[in-house]
Structure formats: structure tokens, C-alpha cells
PDB file of N, CA, C and O in Angstrom:
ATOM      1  N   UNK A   1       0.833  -1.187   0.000  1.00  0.00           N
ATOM      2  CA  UNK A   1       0.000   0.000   0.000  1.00  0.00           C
ATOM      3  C   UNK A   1       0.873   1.243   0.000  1.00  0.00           C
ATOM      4  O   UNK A   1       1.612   1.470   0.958  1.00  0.00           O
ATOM      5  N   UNK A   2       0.806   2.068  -1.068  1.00  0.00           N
ATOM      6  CA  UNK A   2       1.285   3.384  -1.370  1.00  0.00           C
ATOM      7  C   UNK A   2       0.809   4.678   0.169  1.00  0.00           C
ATOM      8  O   UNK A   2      -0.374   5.003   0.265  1.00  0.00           O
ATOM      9  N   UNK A   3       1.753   5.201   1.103  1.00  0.00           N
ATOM     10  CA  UNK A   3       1.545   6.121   1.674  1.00  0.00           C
ATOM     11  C   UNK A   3       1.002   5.557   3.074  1.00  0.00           C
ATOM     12  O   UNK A   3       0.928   6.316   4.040  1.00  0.00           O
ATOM     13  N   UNK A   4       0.603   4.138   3.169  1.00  0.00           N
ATOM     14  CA  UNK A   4       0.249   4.092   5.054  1.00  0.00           C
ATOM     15  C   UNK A   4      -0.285   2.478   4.814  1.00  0.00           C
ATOM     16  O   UNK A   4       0.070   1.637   3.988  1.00  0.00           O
ATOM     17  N   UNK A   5      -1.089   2.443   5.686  1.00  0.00           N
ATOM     18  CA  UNK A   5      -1.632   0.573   5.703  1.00  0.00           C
ATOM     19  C   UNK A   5      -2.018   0.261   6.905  1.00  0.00           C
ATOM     20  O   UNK A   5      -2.105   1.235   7.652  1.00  0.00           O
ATOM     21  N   UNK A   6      -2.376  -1.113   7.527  1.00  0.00           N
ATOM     22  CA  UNK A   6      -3.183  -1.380   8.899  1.00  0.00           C
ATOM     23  C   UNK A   6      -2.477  -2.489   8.681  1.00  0.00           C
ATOM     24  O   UNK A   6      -1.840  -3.022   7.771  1.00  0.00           O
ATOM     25  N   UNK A   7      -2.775  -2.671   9.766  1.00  0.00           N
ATOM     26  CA  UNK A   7      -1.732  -4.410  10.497  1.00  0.00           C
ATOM     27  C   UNK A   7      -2.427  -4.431  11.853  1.00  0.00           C
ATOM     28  O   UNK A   7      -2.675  -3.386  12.455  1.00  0.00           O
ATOM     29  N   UNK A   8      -2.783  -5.816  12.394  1.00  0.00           N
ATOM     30  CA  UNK A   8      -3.502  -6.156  13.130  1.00  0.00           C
ATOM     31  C   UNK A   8      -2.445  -6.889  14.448  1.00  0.00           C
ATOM     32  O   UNK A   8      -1.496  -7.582  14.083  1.00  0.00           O
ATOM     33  N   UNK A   9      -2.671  -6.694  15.797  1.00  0.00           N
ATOM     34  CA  UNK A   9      -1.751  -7.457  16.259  1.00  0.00           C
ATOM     35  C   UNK A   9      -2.527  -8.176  17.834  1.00  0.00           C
ATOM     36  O   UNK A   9      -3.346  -7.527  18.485  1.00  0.00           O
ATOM     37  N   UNK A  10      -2.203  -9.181  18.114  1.00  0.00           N
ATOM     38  CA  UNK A  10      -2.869  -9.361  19.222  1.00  0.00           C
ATOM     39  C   UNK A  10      -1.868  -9.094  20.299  1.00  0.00           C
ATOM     40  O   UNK A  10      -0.658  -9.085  20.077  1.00  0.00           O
ATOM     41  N   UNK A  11      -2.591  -8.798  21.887  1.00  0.00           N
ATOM     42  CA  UNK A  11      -2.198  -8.710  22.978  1.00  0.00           C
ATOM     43  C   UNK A  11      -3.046  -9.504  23.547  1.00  0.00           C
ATOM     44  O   UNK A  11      -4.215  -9.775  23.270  1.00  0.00           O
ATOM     45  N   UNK A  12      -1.633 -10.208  25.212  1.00  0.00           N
ATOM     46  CA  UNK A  12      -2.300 -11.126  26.208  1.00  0.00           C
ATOM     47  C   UNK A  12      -1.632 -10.870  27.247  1.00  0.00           C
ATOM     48  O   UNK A  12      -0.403 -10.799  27.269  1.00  0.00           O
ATOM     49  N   UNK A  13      -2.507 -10.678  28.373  1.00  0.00           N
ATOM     50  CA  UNK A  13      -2.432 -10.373  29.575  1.00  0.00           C
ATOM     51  C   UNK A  13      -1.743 -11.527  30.318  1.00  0.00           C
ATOM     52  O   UNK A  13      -2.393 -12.111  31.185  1.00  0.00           O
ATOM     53  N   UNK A  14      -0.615 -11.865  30.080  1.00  0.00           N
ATOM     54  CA  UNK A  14       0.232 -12.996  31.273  1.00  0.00           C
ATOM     55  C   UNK A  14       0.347 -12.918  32.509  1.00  0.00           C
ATOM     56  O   UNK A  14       0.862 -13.832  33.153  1.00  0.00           O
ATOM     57  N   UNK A  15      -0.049 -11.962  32.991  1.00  0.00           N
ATOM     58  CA  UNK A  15      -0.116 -11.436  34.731  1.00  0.00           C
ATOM     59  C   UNK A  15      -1.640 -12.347  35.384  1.00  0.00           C
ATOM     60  O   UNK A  15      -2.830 -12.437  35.079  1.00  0.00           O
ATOM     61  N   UNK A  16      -0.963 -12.746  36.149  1.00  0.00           N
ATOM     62  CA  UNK A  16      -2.282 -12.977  37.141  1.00  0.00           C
ATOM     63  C   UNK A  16      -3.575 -12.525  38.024  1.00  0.00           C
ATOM     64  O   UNK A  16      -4.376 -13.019  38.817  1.00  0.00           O
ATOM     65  N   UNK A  17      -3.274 -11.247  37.380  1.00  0.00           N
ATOM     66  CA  UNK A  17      -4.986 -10.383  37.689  1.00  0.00           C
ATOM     67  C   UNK A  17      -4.828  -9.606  36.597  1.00  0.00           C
ATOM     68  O   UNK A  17      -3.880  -9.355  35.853  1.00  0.00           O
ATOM     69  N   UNK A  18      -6.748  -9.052  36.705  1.00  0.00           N
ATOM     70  CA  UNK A  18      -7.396  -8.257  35.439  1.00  0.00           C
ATOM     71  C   UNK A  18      -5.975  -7.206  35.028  1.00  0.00           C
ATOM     72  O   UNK A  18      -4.970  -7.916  35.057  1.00  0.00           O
ATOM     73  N   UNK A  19      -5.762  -6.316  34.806  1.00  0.00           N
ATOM     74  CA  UNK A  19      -4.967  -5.444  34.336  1.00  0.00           C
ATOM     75  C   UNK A  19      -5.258  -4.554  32.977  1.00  0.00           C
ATOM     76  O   UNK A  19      -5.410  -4.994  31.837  1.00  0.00           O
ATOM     77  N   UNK A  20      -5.304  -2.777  33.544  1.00  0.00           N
ATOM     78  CA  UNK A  20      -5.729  -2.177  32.638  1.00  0.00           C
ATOM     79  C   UNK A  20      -4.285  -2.094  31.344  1.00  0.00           C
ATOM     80  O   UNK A  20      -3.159  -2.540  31.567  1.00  0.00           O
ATOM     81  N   UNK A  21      -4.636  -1.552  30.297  1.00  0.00           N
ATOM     82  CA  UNK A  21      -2.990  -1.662  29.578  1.00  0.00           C
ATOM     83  C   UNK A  21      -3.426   0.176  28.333  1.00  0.00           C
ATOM     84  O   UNK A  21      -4.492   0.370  27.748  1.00  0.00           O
ATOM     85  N   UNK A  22      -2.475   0.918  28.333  1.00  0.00           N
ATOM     86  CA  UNK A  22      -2.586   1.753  27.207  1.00  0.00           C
ATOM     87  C   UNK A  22      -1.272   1.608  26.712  1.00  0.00           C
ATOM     88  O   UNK A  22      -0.254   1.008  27.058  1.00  0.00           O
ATOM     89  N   UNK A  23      -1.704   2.524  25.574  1.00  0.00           N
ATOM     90  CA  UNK A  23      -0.556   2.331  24.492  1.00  0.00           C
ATOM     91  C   UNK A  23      -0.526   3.687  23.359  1.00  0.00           C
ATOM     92  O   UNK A  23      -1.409   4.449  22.965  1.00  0.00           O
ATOM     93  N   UNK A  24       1.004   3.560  23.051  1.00  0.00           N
ATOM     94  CA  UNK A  24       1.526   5.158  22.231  1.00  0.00           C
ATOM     95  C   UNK A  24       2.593   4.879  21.471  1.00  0.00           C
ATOM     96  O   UNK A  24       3.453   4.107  21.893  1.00  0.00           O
ATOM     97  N   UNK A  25       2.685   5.435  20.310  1.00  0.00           N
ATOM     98  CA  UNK A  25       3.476   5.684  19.541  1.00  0.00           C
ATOM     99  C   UNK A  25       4.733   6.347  20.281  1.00  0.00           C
ATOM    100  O   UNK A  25       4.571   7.032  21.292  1.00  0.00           O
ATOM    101  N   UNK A  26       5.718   6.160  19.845  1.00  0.00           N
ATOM    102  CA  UNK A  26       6.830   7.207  19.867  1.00  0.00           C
ATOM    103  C   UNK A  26       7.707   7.029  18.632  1.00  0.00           C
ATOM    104  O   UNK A  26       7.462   6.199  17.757  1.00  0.00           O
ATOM    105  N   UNK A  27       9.096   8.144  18.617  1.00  0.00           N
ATOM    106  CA  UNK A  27      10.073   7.923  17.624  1.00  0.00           C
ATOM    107  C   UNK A  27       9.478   8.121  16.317  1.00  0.00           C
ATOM    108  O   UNK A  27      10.443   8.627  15.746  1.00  0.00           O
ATOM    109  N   UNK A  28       8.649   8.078  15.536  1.00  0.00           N
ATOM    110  CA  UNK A  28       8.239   7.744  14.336  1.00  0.00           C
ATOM    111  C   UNK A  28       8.489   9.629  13.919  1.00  0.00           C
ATOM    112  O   UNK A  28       8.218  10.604  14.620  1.00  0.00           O
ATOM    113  N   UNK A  29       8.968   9.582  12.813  1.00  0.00           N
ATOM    114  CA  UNK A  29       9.441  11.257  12.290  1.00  0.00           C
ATOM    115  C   UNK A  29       8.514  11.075  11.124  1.00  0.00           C
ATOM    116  O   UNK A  29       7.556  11.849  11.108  1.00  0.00           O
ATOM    117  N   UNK A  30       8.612  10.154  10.086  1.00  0.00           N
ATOM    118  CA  UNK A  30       8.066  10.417   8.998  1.00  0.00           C
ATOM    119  C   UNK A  30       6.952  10.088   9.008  1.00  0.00           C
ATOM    120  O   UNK A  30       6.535  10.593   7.966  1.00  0.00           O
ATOM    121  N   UNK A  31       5.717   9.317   9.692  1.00  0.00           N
ATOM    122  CA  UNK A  31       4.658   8.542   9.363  1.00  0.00           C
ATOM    123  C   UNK A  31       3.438   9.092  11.134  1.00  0.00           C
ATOM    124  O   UNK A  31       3.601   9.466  12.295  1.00  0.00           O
ATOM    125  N   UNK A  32       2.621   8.851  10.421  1.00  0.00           N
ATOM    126  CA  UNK A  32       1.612   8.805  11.977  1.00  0.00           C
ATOM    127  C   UNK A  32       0.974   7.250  11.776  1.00  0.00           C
ATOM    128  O   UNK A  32       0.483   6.594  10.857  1.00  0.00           O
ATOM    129  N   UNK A  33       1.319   7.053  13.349  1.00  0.00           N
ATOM    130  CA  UNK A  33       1.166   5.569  13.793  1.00  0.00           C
ATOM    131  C   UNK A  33      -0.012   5.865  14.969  1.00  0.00           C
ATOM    132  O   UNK A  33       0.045   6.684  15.886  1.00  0.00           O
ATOM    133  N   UNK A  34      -1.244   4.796  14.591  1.00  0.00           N
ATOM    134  CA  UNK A  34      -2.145   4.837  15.685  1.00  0.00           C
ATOM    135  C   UNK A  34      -2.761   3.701  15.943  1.00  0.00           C
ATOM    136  O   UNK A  34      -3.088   2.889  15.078  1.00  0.00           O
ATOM    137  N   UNK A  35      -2.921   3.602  16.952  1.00  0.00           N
ATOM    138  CA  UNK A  35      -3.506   2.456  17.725  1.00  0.00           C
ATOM    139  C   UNK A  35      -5.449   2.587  17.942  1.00  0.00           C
ATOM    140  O   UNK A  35      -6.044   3.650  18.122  1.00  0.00           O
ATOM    141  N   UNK A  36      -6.032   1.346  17.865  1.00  0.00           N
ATOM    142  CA  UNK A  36      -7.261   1.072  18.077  1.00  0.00           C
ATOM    143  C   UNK A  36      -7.644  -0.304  18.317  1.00  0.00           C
ATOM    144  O   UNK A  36      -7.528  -1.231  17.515  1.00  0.00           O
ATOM    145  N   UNK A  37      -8.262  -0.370  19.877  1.00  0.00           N
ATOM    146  CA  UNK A  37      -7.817   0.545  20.690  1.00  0.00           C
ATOM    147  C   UNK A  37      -6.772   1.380  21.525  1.00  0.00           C
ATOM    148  O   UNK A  37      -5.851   0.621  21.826  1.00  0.00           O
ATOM    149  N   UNK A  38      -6.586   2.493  21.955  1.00  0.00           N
ATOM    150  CA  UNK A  38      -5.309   2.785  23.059  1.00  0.00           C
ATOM    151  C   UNK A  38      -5.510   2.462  24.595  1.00  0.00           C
ATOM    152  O   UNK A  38      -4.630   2.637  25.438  1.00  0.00           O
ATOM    153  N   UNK A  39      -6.780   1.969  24.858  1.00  0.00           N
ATOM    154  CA  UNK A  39      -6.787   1.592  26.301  1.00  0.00           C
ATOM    155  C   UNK A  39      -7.704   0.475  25.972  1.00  0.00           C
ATOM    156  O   UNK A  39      -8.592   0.351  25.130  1.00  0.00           O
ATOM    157  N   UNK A  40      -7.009  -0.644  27.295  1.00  0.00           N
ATOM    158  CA  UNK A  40      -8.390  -1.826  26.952  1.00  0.00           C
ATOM    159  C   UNK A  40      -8.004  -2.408  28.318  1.00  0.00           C
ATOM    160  O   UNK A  40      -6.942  -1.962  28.754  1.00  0.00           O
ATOM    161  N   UNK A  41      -8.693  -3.390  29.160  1.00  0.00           N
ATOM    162  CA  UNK A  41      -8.717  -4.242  30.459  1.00  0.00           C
ATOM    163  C   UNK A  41      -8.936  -5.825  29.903  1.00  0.00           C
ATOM    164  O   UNK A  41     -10.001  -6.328  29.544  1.00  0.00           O
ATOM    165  N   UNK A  42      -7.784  -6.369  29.938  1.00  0.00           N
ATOM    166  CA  UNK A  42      -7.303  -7.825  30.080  1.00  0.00           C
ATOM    167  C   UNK A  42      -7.283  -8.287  31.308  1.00  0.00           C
ATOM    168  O   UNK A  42      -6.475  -7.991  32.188  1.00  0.00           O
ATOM    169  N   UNK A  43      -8.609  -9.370  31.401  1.00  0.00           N
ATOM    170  CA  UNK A  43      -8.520 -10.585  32.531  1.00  0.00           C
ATOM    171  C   UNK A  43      -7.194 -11.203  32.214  1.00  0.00           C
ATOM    172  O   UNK A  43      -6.562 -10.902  31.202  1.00  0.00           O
ATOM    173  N   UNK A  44      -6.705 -12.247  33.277  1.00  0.00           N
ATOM    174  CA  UNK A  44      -5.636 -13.166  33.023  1.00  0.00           C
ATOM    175  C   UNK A  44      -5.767 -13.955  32.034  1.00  0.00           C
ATOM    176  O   UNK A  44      -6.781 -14.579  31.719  1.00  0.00           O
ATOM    177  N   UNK A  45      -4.468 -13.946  31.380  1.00  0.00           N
ATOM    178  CA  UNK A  45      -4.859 -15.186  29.868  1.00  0.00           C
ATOM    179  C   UNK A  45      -5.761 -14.394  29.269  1.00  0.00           C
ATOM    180  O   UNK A  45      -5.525 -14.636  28.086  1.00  0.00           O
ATOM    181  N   UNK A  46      -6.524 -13.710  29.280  1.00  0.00           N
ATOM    182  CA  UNK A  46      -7.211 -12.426  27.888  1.00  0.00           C
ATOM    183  C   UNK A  46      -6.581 -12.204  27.139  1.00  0.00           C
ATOM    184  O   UNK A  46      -5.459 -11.780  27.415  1.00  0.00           O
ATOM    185  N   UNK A  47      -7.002 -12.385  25.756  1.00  0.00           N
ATOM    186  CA  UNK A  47      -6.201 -11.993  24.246  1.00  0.00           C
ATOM    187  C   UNK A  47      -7.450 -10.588  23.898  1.00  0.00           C
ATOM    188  O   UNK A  47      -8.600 -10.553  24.336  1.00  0.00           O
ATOM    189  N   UNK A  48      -6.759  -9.505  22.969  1.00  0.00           N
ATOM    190  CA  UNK A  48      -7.406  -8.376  22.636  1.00  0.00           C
ATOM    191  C   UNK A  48      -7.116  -8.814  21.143  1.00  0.00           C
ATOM    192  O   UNK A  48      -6.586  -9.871  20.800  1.00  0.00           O
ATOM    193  N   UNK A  49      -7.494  -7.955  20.450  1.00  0.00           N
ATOM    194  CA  UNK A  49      -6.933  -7.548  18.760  1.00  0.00           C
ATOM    195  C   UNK A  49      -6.775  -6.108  18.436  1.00  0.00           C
ATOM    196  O   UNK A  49      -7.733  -5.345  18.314  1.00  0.00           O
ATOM    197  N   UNK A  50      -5.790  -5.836  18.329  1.00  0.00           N
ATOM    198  CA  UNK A  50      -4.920  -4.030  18.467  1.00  0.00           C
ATOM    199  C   UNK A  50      -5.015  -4.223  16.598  1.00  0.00           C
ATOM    200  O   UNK A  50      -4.987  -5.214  15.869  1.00  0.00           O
ATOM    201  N   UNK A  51      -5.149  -2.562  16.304  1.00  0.00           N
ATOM    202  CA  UNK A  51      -5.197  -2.509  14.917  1.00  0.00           C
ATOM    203  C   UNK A  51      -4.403  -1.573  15.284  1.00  0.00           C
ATOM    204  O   UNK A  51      -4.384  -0.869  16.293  1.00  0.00           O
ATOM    205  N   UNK A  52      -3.310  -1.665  13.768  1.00  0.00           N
ATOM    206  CA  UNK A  52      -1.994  -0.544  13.858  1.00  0.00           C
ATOM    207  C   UNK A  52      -2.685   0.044  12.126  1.00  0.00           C
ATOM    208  O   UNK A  52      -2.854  -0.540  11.056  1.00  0.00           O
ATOM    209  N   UNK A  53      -2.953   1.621  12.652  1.00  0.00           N
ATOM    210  CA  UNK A  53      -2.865   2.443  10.941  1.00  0.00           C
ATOM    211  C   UNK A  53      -1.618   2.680  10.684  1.00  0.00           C
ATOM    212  O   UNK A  53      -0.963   2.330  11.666  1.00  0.00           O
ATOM    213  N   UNK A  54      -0.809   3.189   9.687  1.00  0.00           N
ATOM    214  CA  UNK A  54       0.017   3.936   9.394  1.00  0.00           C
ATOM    215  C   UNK A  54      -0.065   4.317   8.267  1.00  0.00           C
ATOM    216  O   UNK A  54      -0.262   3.491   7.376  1.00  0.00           O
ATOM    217  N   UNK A  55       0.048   5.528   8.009  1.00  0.00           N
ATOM    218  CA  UNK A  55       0.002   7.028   7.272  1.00  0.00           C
ATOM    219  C   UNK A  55       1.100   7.855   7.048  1.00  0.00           C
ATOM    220  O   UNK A  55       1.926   7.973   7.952  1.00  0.00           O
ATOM    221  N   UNK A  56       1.256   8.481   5.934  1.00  0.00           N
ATOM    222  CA  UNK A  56       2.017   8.846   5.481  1.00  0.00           C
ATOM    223  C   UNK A  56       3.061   8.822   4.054  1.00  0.00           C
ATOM    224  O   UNK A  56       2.715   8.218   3.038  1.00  0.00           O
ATOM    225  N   UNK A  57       4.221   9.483   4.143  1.00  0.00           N
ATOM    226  CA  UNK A  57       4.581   9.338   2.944  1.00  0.00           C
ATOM    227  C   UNK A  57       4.731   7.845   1.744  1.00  0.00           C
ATOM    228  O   UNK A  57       4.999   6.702   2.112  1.00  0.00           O
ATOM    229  N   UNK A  58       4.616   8.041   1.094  1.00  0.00           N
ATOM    230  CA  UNK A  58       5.152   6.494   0.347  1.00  0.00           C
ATOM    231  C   UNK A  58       6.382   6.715  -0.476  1.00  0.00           C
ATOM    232  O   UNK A  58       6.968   7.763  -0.202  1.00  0.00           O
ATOM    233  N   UNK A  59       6.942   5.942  -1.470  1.00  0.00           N
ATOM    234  CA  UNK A  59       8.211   5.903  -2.015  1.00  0.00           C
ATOM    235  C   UNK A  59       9.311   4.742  -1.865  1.00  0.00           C
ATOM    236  O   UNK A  59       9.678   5.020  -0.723  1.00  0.00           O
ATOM    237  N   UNK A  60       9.762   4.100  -2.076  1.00  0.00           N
ATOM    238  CA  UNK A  60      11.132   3.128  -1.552  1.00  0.00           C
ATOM    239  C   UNK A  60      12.144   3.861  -0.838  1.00  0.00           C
ATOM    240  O   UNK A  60      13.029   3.224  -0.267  1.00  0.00           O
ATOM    241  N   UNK A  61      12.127   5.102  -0.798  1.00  0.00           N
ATOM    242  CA  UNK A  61      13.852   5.071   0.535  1.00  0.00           C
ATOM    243  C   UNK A  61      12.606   5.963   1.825  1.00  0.00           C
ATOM    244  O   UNK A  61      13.097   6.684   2.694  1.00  0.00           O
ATOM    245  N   UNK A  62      11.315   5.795   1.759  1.00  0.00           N
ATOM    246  CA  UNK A  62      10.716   5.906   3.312  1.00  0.00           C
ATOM    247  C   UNK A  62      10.729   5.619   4.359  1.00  0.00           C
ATOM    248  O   UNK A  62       9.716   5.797   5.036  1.00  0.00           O
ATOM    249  N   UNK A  63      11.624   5.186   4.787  1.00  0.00           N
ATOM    250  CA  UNK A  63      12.173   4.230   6.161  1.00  0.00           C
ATOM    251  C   UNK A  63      12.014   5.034   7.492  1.00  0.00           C
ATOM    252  O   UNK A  63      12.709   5.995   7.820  1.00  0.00           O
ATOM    253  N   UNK A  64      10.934   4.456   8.242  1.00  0.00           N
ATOM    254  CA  UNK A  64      11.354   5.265   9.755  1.00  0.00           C
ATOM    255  C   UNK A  64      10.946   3.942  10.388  1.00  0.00           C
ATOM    256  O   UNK A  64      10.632   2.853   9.908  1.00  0.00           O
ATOM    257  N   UNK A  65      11.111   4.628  12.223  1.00  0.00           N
ATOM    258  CA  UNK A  65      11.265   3.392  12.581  1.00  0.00           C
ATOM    259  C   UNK A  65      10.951   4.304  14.427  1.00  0.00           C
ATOM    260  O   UNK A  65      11.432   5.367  14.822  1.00  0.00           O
ATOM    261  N   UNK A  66      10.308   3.659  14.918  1.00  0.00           N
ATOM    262  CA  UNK A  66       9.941   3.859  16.325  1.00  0.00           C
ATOM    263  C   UNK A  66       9.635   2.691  16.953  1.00  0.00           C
ATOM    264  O   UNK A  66      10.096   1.612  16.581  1.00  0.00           O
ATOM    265  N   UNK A  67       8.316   2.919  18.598  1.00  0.00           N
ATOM    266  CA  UNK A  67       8.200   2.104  19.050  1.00  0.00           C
ATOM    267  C   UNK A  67       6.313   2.087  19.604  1.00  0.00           C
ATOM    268  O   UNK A  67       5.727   3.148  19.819  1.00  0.00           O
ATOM    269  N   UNK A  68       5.781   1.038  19.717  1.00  0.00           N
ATOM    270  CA  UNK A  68       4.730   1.137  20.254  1.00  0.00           C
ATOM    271  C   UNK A  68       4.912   0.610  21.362  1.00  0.00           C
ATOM    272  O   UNK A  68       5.108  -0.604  21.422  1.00  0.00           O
ATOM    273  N   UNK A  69       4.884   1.595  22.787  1.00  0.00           N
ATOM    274  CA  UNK A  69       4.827   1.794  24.081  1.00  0.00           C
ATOM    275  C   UNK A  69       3.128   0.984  25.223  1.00  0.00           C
ATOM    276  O   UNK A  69       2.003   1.457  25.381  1.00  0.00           O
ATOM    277  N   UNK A  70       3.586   0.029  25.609  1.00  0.00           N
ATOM    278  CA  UNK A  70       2.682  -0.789  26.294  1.00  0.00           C
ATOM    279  C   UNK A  70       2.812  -0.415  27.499  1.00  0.00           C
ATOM    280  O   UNK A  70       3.906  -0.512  28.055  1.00  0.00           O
ATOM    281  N   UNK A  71       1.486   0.191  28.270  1.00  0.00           N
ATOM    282  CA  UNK A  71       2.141   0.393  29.888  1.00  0.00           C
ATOM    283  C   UNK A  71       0.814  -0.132  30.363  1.00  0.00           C
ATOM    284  O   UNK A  71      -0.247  -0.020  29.749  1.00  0.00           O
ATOM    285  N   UNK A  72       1.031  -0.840  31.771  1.00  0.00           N
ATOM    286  CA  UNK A  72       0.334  -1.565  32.219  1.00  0.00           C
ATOM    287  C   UNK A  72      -0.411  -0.295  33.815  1.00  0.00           C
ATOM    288  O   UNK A  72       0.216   0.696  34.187  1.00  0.00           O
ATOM    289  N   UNK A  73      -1.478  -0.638  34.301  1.00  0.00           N
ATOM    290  CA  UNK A  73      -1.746   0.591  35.574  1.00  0.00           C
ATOM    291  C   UNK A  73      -0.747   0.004  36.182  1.00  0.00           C
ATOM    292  O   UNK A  73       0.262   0.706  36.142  1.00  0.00           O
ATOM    293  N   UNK A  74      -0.623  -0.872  36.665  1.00  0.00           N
ATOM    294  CA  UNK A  74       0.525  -1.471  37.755  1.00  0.00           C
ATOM    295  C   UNK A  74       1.534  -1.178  37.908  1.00  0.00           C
ATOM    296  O   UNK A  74       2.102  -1.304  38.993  1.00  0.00           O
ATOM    297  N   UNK A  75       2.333  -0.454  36.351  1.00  0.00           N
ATOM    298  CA  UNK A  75       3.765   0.514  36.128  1.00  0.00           C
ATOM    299  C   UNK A  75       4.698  -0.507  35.282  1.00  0.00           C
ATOM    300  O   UNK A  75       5.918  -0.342  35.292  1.00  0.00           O
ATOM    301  N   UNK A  76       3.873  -1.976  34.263  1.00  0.00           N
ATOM    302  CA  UNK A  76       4.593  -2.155  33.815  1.00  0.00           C
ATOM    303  C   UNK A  76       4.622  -1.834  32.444  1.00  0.00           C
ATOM    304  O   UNK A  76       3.545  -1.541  31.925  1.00  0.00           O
ATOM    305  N   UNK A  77       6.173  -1.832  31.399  1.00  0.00           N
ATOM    306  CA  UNK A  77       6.385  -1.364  30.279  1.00  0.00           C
ATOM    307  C   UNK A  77       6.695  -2.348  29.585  1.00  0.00           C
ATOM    308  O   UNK A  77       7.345  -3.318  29.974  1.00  0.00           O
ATOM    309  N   UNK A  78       6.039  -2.080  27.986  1.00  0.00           N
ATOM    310  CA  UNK A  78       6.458  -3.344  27.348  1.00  0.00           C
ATOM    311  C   UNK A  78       6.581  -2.721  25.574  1.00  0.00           C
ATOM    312  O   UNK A  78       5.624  -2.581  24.811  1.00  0.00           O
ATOM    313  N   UNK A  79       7.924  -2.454  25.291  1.00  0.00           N
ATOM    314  CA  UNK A  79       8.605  -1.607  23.779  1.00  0.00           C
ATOM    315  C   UNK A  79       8.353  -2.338  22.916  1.00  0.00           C
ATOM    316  O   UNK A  79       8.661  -3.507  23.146  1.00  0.00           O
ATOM    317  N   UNK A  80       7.856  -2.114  21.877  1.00  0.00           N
ATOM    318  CA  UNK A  80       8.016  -3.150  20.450  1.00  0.00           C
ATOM    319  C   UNK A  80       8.191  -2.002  19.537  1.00  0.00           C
ATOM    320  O   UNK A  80       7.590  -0.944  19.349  1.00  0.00           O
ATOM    321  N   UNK A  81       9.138  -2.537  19.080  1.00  0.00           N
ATOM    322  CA  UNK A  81       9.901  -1.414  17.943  1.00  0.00           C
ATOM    323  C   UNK A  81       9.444  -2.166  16.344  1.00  0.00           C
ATOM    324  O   UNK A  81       9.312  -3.305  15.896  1.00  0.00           O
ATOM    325  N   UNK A  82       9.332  -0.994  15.939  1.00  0.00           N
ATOM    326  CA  UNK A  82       8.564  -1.046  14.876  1.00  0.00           C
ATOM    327  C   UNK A  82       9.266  -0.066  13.144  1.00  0.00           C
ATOM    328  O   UNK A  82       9.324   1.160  13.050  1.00  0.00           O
ATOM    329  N   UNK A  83       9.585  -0.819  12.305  1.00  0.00           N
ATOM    330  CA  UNK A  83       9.952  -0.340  11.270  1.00  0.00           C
ATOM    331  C   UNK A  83       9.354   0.131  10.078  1.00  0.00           C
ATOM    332  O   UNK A  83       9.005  -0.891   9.487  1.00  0.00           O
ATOM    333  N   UNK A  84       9.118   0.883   9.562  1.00  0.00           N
ATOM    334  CA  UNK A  84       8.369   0.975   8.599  1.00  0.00           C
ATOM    335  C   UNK A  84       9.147   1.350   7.105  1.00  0.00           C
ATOM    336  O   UNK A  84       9.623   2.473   6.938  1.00  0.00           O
ATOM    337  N   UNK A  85       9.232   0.142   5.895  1.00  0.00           N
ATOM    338  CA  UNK A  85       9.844   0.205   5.178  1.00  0.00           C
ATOM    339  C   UNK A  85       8.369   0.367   3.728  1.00  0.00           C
ATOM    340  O   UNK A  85       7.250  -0.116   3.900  1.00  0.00           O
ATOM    341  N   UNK A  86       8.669   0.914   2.803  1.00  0.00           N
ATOM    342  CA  UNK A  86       8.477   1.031   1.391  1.00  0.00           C
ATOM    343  C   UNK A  86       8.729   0.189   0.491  1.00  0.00           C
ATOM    344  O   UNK A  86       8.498   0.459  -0.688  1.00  0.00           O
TER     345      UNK A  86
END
């Protein structure tokens, strides 16, 4: 897809109680990266389905590259770095 695209990803709550979780872009210069949803509540063993947009320029040397930021209420963090190639 010329200029952006969606990608689907699942999340699962491995902790042993409910747990709220949000989530954010960072790093990304060339593209806007968004999440749906950015907040959701996982029982234990709960799977979600996260949709990733991305927008922006198209071309072959478009390369950026950040991270989608997982934080749990409890204070935990969880990085997945993310590339976005043309």
C-alpha cells in the first residue's frame, strides 16, 4: 500500500490479575502511527486484537522506525519497535 496501511496485532495479559494496559506511539518522524484501541482491560490469559494504521509518505527510501509503548496501571512497560519500510 502506497503512503500508510493497517496491520492487526494481538495482545495477552500474562499477569495474574485483570490489568488495565494503554498504548503510544513514539520515535516515528516520517509517518503517523495509531492504535485502536489505546486503552483496553485484560482478565488473566485475555487476548485483545490491536489494529496498527500507518500514514504517510510512500516511495522506496521511506524508512522510519519507532516504538509502540505498552504500559500496564501497575507501572509495567512493554517496547516493540517497529519499522516501517516502502
Amino acid at each position: 500500500m502506497r503512503g500508510g496501511g493497517t496491520a492487526t496485532r494481538r495482545l495477552t495479559n500474562l499477569g495474574s490479575r485483570a490489568e488495565y494496559f494503554s498504548v503510544r506511539a513514539i520515535g516515528f518522524q516520517q509517518h503517523r502511527v495509531r492504535m485502536t484501541p489505546v486503552a483496553l482491560r485484560l482478565a488473566p490469559g485475555e487476548t485483545a486484537t490491536v489494529r496498527i494504521t500507518i500514514t504517510g509518505p510512500g516511495g522506496p527510501t521511506r524508512l522510519d522506525d519507532g516504538w509502540l509503548v505498552w504500559r500496564g496501571a501497575r507501572g509495567s512497560e512493554t517496547r516493540v519497535p517497529v519499522a516501517i519500510t516502502r
